[in-house]
RODOKOL-559447 format. One line per field, with one value per residue (C-alpha): residue in one letter; x, y negated, z. Coordinates in steps of 0.05 Angstrom, whole numbers, plus 5000, padded with zeros to 4 digits. Each point is the difference from the previous one (the first is absolute). Layout:
N
resn	c(A,...) .
px	c(X,...) .
py	c(Y,...) .
pz	c(Z,...) .
***
This chain:
326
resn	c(X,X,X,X,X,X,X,X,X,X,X,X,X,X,X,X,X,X,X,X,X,X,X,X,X,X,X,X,X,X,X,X,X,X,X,X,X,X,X,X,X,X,X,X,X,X,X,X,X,X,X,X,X,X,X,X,X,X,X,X,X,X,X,X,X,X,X,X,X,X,X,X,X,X,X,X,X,X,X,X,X,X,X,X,X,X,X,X,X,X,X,X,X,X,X,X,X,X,X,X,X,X,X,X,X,X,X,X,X,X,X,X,X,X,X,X,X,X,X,X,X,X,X,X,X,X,X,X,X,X,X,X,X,X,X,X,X,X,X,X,X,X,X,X,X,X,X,X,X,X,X,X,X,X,X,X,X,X,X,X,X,X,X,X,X,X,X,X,X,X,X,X,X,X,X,X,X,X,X,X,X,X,X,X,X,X,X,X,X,X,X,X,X,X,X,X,X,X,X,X,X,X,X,X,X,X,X,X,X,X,X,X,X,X,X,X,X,X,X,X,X,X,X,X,X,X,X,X,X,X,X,X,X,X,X,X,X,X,X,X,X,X,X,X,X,X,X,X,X,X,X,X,X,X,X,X,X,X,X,X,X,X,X,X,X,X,X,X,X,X,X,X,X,X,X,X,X,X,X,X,X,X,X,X,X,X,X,X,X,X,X,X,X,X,X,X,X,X,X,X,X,X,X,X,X,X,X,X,X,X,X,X,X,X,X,X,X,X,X,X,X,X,X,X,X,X) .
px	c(1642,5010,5015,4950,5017,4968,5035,5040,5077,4986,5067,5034,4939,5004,5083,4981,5031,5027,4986,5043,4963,4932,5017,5026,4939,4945,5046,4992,4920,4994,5058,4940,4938,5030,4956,5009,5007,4947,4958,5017,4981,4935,4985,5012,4953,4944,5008,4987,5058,5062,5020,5062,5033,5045,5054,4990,5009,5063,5030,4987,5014,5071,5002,5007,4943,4979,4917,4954,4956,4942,5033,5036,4932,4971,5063,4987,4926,5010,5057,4941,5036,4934,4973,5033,5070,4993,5017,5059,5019,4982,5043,5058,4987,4993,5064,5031,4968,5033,5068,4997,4964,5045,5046,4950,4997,5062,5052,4971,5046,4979,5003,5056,5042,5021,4930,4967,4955,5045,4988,4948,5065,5037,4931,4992,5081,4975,4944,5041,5057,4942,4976,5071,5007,4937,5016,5051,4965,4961,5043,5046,4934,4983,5070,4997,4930,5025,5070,4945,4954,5046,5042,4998,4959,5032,4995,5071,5017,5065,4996,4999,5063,5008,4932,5040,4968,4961,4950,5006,5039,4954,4996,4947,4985,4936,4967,4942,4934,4954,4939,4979,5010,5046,5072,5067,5047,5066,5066,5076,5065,5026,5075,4986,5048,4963,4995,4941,4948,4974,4952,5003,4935,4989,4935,4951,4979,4956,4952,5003,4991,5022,4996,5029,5015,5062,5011,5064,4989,4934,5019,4976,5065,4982,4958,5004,4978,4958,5033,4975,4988,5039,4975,5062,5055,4972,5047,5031,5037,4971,5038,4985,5040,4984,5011,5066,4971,4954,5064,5058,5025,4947,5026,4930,4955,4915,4979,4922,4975,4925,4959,4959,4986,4948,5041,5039,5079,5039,5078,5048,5068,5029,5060,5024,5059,5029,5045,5071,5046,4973,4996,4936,5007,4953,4981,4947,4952,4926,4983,4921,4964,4972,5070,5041,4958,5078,5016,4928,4998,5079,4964,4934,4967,4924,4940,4927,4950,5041,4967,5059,5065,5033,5050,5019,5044,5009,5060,5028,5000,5070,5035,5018,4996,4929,4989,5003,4939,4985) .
py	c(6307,4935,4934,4957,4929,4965,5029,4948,5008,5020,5003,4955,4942,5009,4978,4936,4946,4968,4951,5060,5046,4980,4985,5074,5036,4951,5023,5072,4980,4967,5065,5041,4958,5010,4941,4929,4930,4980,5051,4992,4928,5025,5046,4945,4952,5055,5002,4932,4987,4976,4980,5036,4970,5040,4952,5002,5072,5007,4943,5049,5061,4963,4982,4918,4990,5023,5013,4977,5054,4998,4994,5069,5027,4990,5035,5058,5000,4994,5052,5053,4998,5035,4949,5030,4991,4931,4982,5043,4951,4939,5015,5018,4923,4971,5039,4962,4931,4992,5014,4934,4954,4944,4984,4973,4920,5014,5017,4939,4945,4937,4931,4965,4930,5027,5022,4939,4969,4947,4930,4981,4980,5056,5039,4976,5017,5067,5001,4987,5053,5056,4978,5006,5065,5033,4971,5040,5063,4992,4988,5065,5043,4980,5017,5063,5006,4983,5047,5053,4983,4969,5062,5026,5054,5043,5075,5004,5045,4960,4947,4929,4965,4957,5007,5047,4938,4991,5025,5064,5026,4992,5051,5009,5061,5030,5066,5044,5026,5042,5014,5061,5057,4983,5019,4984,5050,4997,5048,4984,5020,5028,5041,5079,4997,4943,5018,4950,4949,4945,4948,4925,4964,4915,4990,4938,5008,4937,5053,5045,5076,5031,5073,5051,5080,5010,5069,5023,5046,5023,5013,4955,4959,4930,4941,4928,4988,4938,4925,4945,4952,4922,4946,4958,5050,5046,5042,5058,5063,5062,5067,5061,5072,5054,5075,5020,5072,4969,4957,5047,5046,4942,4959,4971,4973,4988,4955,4998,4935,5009,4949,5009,4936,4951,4942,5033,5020,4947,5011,4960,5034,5072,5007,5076,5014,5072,5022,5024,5023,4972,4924,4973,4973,4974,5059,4971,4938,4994,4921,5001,4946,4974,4961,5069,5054,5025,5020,5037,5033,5022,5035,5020,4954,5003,4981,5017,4944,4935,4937,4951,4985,4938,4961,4966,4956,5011,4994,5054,4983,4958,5054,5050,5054,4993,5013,5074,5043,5072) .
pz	c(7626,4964,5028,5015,4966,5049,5068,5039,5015,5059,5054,4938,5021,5079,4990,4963,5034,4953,4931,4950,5038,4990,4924,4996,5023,4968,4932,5008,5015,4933,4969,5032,4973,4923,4976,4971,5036,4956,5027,5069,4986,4970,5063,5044,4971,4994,5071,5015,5056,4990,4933,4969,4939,4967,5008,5079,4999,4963,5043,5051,4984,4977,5067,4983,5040,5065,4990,5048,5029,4964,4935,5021,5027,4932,4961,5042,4985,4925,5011,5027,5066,5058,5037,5067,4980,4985,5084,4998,4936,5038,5058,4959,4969,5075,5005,4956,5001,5073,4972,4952,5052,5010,5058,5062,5026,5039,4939,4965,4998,5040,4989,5024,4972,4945,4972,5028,4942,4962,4993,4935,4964,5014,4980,4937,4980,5029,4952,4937,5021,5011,4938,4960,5032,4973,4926,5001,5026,4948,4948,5023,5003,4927,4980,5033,4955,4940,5013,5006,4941,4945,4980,4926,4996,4950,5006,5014,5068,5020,5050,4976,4990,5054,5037,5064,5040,5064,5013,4956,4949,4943,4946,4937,4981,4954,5025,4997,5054,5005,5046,5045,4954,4954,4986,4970,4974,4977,5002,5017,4996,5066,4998,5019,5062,5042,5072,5000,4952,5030,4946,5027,4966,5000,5015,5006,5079,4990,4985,5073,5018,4930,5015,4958,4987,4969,4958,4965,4947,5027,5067,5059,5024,5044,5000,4994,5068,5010,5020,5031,4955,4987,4963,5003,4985,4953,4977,5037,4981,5032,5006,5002,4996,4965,5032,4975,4992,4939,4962,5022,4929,4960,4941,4982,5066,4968,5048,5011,5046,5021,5028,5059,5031,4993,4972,4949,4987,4961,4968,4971,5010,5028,5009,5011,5042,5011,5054,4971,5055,5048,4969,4967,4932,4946,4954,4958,4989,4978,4983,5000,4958,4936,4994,5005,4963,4971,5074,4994,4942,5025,5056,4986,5027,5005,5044,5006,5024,4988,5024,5005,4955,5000,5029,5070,5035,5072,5059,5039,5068,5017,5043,4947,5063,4993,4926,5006,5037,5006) .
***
């Protein structure tokens, strides 16, 4: 019997107590939905309750904002969620909610001689100190801005010389997408005695949720299982390894990537890396983009469906530990 899209996670929702765990299971509802933000937002305001702008939505379903009820009431009514799991839902957010109330009156600090309120002299120095210290916020956050904005953006895939700054380590690279239904195809060079394949792929996770089959030469293999999405560090790596039984005894790998989620599949890079007594080591790369069609014609490279090809300039996250996902 097939899944229904719409059923709830069940056990998963009733162990909700936490802010990760409520962003887990309202990502799996939206995995489950397979539809737009723009159409959620479109459902929404049909339905005349809470509004539900798309930005809103990805904010929470990033988990950089914790929703307010009715906001996540109204992502599980665009989401086709029945009406009777919705208190289930609700509780799970009550759940939650009393795990980031703050501290009662008694933990607040009181007011003693040192925070007494300071002479108007000694107010006014107060004033233009505060007021120092928040041109210079702003003047680091429009650094950090223009750190982010003001790279080249050449279709080169190396990092930038000297941009390995806070916040990110910035990198431009060009790429390619596709919608629901399309593909990319390409074939590498793999040596016969691997014990193992595994294809790392830079991806764009400003766009959230890309969900993909993976096939090598025809047979069914993996998927690019859907992340979370980040619109401040973009760029990730994702992982994913192949069944040795498929690449073992192979000198040629066609890799087939099919999209099967609502907001598309992007690539920029893959990197393919083969275990060779028992250490993993590069075997072969596949540079995607207008800027690289050599590395694409080297491999085969095709797509069906294109809707995107260009180039971007985004960070990965600071902590290098946290540029690779599987």
């Amino acid at each position: 019997m097939n899944e229904d899209p719409t059923e709830a996670p069940g056990p998963a929702l009733e162990r909700v107590s936490c802010h990760e765990g409520l962003v887990k299971v309202l990502a799996e509802q939206f995995a489950r939905a397979d539809v737009s933000l723009r159409e959620l937002q479109a459902r929404a305001d049909r339905a005349g309750g809470a509004r539900l702008p798309r930005a809103t939505c990805a904010d929470m379903l990033a988990g950089r904002r914790f929703p307010k009820k009715a906001v996540m009431v109204a992502f599980l009514r665009a989401c086709r969620v029945p009406e009777q799991q919705i208190p289930a839902w609700e509780r799970a957010w009550e759940r939650v909610r009393v795990t980031r109330m703050p501290a009662g009156p008694a933990d607040e600090p009181r007011p003693g001689p040192l925070t007494a309120e300071p002479a108007p002299g000694r107010r006014r120095r107060h004033a233009v100190v505060l007021a120092a210290a928040l041109a210079l916020l702003a003047a680091t956050a429009v650094g950090v801005v223009l750190a982010l904005t003001a790279a080249p953006r050449g279709g080169g895939s190396e990092a930038l010389p000297g941009r390995t700054l806070a916040p990110g380590h910035i990198v431009s690279d060009d790429g390619r997408a596709f919608p629901r239904g399309g593909l990319s195809r390409f074939t590498v060079t793999v040596d016969p005695g691997n014990t193992g394949v595994r294809l790392i792929r830079r991806l764009d996770v400003g766009v959230p949720l890309q969900h993909a089959t993976i096939t090598v030469n025809g047979a069914p293999a993996q998927e690019w299982r859907p992340l979370l999405g980040d619109d401040v560090y973009k760029w990730r790596n994702q992982i994913v390894e192949l069944p040795p039984a498929l690449t073992a005894g192979r000198r040629t790998l066609t890799i087939v990537n099919t999209s099967v989620s609502s907001s598309g599949f992007n690539e920029f890079l893959y990197t393919v890396e083969q275990k060779m007594h028992g250490v993993w080591e590069i075997a072969d790369t596949v540079d995607i983009g207008p800027g690289h069609t050599a590395s694409e014609a080297a491999h085969d490279y095709r797509n069906v469906g294109e809707d995107w090809a260009d180039t971007q300039t985004f960070a990965y996250p600071p902590h290098p530990e946290d540029w690779n996902v599987e």
